[in-house]
C-alpha positions in Angstrom: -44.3 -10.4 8.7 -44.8 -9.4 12.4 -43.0 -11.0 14.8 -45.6 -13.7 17.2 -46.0 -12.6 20.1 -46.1 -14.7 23.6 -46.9 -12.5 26.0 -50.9 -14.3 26.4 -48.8 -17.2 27.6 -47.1 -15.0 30.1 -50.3 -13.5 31.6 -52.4 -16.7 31.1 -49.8 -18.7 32.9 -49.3 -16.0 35.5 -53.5 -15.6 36.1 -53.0 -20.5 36.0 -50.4 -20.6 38.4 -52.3 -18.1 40.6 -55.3 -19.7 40.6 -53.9 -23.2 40.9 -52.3 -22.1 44.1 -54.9 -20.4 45.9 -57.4 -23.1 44.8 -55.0 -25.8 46.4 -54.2 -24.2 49.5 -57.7 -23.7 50.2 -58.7 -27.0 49.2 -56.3 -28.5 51.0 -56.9 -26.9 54.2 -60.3 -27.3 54.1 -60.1 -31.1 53.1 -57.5 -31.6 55.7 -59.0 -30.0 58.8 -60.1 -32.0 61.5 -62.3 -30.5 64.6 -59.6 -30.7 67.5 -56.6 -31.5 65.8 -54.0 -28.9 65.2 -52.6 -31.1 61.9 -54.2 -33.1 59.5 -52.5 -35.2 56.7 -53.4 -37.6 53.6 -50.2 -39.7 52.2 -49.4 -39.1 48.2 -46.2 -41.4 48.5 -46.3 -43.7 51.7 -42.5 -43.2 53.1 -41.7 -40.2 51.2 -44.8 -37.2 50.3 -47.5 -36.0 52.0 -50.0 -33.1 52.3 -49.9 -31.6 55.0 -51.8 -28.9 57.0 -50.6 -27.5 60.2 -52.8 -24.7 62.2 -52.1 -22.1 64.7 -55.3 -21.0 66.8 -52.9 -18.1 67.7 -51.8 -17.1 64.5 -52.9 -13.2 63.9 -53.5 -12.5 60.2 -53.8 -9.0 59.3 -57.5 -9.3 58.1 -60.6 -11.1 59.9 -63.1 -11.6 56.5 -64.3 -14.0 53.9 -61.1 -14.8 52.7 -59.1 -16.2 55.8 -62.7 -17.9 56.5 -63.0 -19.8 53.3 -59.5 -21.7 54.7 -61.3 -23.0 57.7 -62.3 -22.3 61.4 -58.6 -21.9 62.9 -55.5 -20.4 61.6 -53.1 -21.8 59.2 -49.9 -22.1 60.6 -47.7 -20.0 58.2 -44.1 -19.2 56.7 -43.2 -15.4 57.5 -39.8 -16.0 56.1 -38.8 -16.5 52.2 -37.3 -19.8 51.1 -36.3 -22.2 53.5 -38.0 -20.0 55.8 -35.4 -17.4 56.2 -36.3 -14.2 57.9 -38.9 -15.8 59.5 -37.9 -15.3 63.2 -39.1 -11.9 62.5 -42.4 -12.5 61.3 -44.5 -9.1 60.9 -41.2 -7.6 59.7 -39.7 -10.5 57.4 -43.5 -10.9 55.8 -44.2 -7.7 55.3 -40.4 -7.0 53.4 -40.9 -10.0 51.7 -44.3 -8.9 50.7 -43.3 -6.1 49.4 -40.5 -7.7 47.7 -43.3 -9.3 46.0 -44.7 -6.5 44.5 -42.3 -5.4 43.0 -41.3 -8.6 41.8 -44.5 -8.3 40.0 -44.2 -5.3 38.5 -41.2 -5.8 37.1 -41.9 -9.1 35.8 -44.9 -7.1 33.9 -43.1 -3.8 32.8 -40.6 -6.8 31.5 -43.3 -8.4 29.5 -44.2 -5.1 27.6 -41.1 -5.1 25.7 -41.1 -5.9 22.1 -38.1 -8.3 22.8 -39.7 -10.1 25.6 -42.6 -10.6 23.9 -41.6 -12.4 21.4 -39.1 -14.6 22.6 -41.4 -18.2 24.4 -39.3 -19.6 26.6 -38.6 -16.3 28.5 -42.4 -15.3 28.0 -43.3 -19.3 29.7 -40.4 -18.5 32.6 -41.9 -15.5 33.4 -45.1 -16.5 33.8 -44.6 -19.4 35.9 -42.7 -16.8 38.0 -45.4 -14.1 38.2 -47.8 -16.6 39.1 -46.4 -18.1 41.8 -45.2 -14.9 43.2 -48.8 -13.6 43.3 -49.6 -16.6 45.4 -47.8 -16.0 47.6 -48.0 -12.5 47.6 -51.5 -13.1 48.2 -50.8 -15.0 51.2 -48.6 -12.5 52.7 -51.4 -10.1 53.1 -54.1 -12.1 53.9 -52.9 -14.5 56.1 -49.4 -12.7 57.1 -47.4 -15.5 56.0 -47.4 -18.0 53.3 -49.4 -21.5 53.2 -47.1 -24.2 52.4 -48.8 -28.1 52.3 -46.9 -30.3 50.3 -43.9 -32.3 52.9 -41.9 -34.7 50.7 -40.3 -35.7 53.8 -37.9 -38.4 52.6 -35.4 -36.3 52.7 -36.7 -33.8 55.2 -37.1 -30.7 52.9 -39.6 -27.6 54.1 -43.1 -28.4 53.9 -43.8 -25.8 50.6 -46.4 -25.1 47.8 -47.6 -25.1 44.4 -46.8 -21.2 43.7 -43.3 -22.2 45.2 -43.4 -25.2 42.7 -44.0 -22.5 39.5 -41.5 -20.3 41.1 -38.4 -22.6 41.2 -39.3 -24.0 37.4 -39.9 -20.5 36.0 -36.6 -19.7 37.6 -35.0 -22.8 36.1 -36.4 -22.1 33.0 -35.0 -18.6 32.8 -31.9 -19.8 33.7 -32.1 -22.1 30.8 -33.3 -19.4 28.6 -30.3 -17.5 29.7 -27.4 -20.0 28.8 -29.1 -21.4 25.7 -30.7 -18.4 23.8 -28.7 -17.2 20.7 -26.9 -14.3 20.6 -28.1 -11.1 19.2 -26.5 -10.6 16.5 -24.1 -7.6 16.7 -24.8 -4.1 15.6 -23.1 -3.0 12.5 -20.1 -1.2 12.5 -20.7 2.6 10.6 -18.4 3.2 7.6 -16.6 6.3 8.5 
């Protein structure tokens, strides 16, 4: 009997966490946006979450078109750094290595799912997934916008304002961590009789 293969779950959680991201951020945005205002916000949690959407009318994105319109008349403010904003003090520079980084985080994470091994084992298929989705997000970001949306501030206890691709990339990476510690052993090869 064939092994089962999980590598649908991979892509079809990769294409869902994509989707989800983009589709928030632009909803978001657009809900959010208030003629005038350079900040608009709706309360989840009163005291403790929030969503959040900062502009920048002086924000230059790498692209004028339909894409960076659908988000709304002015500029998202965005992150050109990685995770807790680091690199961003160089912005063109830090988004456009991180970008890149990106790619080829997504590449990988696809040449990865084309091996017989990977493909058949689900919790690694379900971490990488959650990964390559939300590093197409913001991937996505990175090259339209020249930095990454981030609306979601649980502000309680001050964290970075951050975002649903963000979200699937920190539990895919938990999850592969998980998968790494708790998968079995393969078993080991057999020793030839000589």
């Amino acid at each position: 009997m064939p092994d089962r293969s999980y590598r649908w779950a991979l892509l079809a959680l990769g294409l869902f966490g994509f989707v989800a991201d983009q589709a928030t951020k632009y909803g978001v945005f657009n809900w959010l946006y208030e003629p005038g205002k350079l900040a608009g916000s709706r309360q989840i949690i009163p005291g403790s979450f929030e969503l959040l959407a900062q502009l920048d009318p002086t924000q230059k994105m790498p692209g004028e078109g339909v894409l960076t319109r659908w988000n709304g008349p002015v500029p998202p403010r965005v992150n050109h750094g990685a995770l807790f904003s680091l690199g961003g003090e160089h912005k063109e520079s830090a988004n456009l290595f991180f970008g890149v980084v990106s790619v080829a985080a997504a590449v990988g994470i696809l040449v990865w799912a084309f091996r017989k091994n990977t493909a058949t084992d689900r919790v690694l298929c379900v971490a990488l997934g959650l990964i390559l989705g939300g590093t197409t997000g913001n991937m996505f970001d990175r090259f339209v916008f020249g930095g990454v949306r981030d609306f979601l501030n649980f502000y309680l206890i001050n964290w970075p304002v951050f975002n649903v691709a963000d979200c699937c990339l920190v539990c895919g990476a938990g999850l592969l961590l998980v998968q790494a510690f708790l998968a079995p052993k393969p078993p080991a090869p057999a020793e030839k009789q000589g």
